[in-house]
C-alpha positions as CSV (number, residue, x, y, z in Angstrom):
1,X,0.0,0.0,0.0
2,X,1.6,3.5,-1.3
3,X,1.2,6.3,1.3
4,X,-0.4,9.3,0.9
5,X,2.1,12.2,-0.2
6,X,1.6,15.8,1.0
7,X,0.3,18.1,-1.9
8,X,3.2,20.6,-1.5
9,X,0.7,23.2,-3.2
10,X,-1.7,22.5,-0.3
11,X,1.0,22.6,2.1
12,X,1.9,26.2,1.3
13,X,-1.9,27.5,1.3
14,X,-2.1,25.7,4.5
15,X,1.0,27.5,5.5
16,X,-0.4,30.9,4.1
17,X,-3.5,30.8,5.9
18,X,-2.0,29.8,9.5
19,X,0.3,32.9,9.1
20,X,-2.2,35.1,7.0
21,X,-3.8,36.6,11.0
22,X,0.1,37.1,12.4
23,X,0.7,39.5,9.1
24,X,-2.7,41.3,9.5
25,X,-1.7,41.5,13.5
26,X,1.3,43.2,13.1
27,X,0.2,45.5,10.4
28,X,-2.6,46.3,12.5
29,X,0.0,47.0,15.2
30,X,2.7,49.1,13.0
31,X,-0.3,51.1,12.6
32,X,-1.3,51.8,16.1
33,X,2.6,52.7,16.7
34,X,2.3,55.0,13.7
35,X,-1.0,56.9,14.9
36,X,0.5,57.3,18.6
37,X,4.0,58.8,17.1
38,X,1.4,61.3,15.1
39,X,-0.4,62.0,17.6
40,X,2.6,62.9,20.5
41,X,4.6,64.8,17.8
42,X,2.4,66.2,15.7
43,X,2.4,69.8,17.2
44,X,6.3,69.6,17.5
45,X,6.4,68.9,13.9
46,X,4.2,71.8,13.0
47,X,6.0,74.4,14.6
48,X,9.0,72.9,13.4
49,X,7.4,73.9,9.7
50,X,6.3,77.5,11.3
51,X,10.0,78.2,12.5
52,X,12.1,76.4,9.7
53,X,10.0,75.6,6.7
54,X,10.7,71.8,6.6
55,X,7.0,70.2,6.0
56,X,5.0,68.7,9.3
57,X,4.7,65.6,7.0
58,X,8.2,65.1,6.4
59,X,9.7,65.4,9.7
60,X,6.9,63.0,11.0
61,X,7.0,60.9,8.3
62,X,11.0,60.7,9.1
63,X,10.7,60.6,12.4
64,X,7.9,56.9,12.1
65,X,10.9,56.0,9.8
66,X,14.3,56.3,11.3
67,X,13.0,55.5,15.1
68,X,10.9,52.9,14.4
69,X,7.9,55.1,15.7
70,X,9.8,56.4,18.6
71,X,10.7,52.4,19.9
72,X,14.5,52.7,18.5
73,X,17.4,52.4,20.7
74,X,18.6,55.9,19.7
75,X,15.4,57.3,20.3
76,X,14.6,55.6,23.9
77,X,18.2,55.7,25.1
78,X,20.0,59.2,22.9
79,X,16.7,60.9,22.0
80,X,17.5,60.8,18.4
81,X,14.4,60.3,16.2
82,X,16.2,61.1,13.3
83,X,19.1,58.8,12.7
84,X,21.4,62.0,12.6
85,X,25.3,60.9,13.2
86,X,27.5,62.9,15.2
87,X,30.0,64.6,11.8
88,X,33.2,66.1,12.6
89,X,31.4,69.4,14.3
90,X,29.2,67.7,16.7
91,X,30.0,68.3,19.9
92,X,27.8,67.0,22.6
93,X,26.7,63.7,24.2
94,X,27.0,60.7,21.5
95,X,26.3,57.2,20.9
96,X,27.4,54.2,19.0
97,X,25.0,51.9,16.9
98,X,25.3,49.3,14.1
99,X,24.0,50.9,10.7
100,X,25.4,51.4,7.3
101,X,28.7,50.1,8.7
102,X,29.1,48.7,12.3
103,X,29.6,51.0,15.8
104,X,28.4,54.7,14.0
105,X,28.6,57.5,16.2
106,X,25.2,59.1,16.5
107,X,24.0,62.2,18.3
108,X,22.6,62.1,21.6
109,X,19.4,64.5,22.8
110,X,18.5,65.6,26.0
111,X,15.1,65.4,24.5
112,X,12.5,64.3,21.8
113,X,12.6,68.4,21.4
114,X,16.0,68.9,20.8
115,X,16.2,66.7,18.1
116,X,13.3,68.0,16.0
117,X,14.9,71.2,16.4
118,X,17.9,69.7,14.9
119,X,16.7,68.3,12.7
120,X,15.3,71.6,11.1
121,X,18.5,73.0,11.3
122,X,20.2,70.2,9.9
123,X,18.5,70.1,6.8
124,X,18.2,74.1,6.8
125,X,22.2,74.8,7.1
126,X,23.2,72.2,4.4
127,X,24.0,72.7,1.4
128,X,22.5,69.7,0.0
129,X,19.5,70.2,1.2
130,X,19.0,73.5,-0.3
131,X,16.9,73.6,-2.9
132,X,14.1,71.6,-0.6
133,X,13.0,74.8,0.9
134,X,12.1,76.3,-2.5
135,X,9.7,73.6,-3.0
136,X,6.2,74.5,-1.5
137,X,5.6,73.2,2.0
138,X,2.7,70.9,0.5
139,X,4.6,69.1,-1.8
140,X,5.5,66.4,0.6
141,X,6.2,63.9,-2.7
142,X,9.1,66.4,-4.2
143,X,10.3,66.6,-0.5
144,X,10.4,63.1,-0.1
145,X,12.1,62.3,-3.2
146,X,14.7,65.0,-2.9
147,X,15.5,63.9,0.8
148,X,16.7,60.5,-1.0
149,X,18.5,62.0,-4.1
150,X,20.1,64.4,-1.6
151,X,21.5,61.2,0.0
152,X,19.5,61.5,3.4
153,X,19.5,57.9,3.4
154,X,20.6,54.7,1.2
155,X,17.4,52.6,1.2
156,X,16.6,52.7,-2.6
157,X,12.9,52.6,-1.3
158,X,13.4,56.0,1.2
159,X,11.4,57.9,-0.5
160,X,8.2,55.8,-1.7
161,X,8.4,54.5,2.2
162,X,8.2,58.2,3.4
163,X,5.3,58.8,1.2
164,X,3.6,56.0,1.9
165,X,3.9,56.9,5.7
166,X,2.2,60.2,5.0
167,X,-0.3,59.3,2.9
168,X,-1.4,56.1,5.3
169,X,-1.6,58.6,8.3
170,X,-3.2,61.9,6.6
171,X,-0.1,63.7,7.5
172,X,-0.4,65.7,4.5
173,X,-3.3,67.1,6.2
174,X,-0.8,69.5,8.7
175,X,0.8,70.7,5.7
176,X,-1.7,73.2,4.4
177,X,-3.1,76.0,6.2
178,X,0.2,76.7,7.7
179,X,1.7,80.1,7.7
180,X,5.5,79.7,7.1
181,X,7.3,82.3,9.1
182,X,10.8,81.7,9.0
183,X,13.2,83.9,10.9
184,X,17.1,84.5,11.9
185,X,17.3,83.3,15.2
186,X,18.8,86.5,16.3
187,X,18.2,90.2,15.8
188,X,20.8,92.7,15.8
189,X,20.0,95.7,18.3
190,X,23.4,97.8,18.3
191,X,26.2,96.0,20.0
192,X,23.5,93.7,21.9
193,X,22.2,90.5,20.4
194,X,18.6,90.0,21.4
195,X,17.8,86.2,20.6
196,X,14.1,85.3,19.4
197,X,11.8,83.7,21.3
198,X,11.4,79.8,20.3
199,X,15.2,79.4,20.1
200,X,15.8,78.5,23.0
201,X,16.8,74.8,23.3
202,X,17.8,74.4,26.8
203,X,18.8,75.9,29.6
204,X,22.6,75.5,31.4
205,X,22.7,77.2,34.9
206,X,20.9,80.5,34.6
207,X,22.0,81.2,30.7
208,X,19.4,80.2,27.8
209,X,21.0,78.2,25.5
210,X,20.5,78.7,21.5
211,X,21.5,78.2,18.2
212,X,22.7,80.1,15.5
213,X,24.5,78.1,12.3
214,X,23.6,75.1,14.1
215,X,26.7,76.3,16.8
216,X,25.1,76.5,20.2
217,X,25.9,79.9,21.9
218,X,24.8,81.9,24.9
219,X,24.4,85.6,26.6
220,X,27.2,87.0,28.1
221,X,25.2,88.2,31.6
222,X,26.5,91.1,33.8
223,X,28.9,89.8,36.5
224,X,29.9,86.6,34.6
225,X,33.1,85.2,34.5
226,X,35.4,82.6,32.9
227,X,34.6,80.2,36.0
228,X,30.8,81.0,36.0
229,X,30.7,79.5,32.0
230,X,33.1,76.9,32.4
231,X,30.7,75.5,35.4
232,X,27.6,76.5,34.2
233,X,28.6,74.8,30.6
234,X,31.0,72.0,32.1
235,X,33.7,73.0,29.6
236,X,37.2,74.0,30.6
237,X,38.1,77.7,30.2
238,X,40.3,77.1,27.0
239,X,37.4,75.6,24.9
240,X,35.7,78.4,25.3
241,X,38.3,80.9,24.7
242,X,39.7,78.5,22.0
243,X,35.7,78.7,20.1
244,X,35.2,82.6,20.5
245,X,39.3,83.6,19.3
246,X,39.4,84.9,22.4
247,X,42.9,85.9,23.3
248,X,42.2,87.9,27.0
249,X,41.9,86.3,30.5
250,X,38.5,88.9,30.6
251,X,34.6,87.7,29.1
252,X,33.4,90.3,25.8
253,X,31.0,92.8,27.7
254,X,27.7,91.2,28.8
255,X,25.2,91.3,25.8
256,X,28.0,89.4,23.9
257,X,27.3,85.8,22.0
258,X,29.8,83.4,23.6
259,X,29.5,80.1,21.7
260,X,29.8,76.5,23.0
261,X,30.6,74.3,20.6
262,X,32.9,75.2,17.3
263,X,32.3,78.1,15.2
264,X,31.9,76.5,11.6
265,X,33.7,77.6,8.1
266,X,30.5,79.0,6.5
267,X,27.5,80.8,7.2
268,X,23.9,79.1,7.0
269,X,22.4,78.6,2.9
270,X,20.6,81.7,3.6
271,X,23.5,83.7,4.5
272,X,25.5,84.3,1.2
273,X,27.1,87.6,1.6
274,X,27.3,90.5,4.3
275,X,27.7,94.1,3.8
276,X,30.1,95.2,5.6
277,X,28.9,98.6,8.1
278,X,31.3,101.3,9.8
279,X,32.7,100.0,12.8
280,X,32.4,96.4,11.8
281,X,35.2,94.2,12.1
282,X,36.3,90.4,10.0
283,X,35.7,89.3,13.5
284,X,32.4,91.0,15.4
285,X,31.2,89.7,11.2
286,X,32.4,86.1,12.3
287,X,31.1,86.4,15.5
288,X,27.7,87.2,13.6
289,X,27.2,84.0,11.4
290,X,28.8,82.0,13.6
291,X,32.1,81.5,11.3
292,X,35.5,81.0,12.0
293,X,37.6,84.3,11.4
294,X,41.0,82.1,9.7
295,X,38.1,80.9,7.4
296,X,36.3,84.4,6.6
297,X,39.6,86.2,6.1
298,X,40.4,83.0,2.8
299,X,37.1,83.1,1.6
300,X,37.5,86.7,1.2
301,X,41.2,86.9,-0.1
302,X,42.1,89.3,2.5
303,X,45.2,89.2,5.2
304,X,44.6,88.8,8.6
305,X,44.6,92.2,10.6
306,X,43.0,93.5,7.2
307,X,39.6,94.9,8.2
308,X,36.6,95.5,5.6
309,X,35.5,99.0,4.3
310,X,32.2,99.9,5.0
311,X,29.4,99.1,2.2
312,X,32.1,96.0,1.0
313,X,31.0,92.6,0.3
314,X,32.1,90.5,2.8
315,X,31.8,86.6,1.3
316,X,30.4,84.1,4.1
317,X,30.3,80.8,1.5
318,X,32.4,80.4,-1.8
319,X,35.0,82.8,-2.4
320,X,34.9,86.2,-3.0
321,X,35.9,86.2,-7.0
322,X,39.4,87.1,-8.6
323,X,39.6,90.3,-10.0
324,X,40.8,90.0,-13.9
């Protein structure tokens, strides 16, 4: 007698239907995870788009993405919701994960907060991601697409993903109605710099912390000192004389910026040019952008010492051109 065989065509339908309720389970759940992120961030993500342009639906659409809805280890152990690595400029807190290649450095948050803001600025003050904030805010699909050409990510699927995001949640829907205000996060009032409100992004000791060029800076206060920062910022005295070119054992006069982390060799996309005003020095116009003096002095072909006329265009990216 000849035993039954097993049908393998009946085998695999078998098979499909057993696991046909764990795939509709776990979509169902990806879901749910996907609704809570929207509904915990969305208001972060929309005043992200008020302050810096960058659509609600992308940065929520990015955020579902690279922290696995907020369940990541970078997001539940560095606060990075992003997948931003640390770069050669990033100075704070960092962390070390497996991704394109093993043990990345990645940037570490003290909050959800701080890295949407970073985010913003991330995109905002690179070059690559330029031509993104000429697209309107609700074109979500050319924002998506130009996040992956720009090289955001290397998933060949990046894009479609983060459009499929948005269009499975309705994020599109916080995309439209929205008026765009961006603004510098300072505003020049004589010698004092009077930061805007929203820029803050934490708070060391009694000095606000915020950002300018995506360099962290603070207030010079009345009565401060070199030890007051250095505690205050737990850095030692030379960092932060080393970051401001400051050659004297005495703080700039209190309304001054005093930055925290390393001045960088260009300005913001924005920032292409400055004209130069009387009284204005290669430095107090570094001090400005946030750029490094050694860098503005080469961009502009001029020697060091050499201070600008007034009404002169001072260069703060490329290079100021050769005369023929």
């Amino acid at each position: 007698m000849i035993a039954n065989t097993p049908n393998p065509t009946r085998l695999a339908l078998l098979l499909a239907l057993l696991l046909l309720p764990l795939g509709l389970l776990a979509q169902t759940q990806l879901q749910r995870d996907r609704s809570a992120y929207r509904d915990r961030y969305k208001d972060m993500a929309i005043d992200q788009m008020k302050r810096h342009g960058v659509p609600a639906s992308i940065t929520l659409a990015q955020g579902m993405l690279e922290s696995g809805n907020g369940k990541s280890r970078l997001a539940t152990q560095g606060n990075n919701h992003f997948g931003i690595k640390c770069h050669k400029t990033w100075q704070g807190k960092r962390m070390y994960h497996d991704d394109d290649a093993r043990g990345e450095c990645f940037r570490v948050y003290n909050s959800a907060q701080h890295s949407f803001d970073d985010h913003s600025l991330f995109l905002r003050g690179t070059r690559r991601y330029a031509t993104l904030f000429n697209l309107a805010p609700t074109d979500y699909k050319g924002w998506a697409h130009g996040l992956k050409k720009a090289g955001y990510a290397t998933d060949p699927k990046y894009a479609q993903r983060l459009i499929d995001i948005i269009e499975e949640q309705g994020l599109f829907a916080y995309d439209s109605g929205v008026e765009i205000e961006v603004v510098s996060p300072t505003v020049d009032t004589g010698q004092l710099v009077v930061p805007e409100k929203g820029f803050v992004i934490e708070l060391a000791g009694n000095h606000r912390v915020y950002i300018r060029n995506r360099v962290r800076y603070v207030i010079v206060q009345p009565h401060d000192t070199y030890a007051d920062l250095s505690r205050q910022m737990e850095m030692m005295q030379w960092e932060i004389q080393s970051y401001n070119e400051l050659p004297s054992r005495s703080l700039p006069p209190a309304g001054s910026v005093i930055y925290i982390q390393p001045k960088r060799r260009k300005a913001e996309i924005q920032h292409q040019v400055h004209v130069a005003e009387a009284g204005e020095t290669m430095y107090s116009i570094a001090q400005k952008y946030a750029v490094k003096t050694k860098s503005l002095y080469r961009r502009n072909r001029m020697k060091e010492g050499e201070q600008p006329e007034p009404g002169q265009l001072i260069y703060l990216r490329g290079k100021v051109p050769v005369k023929g």
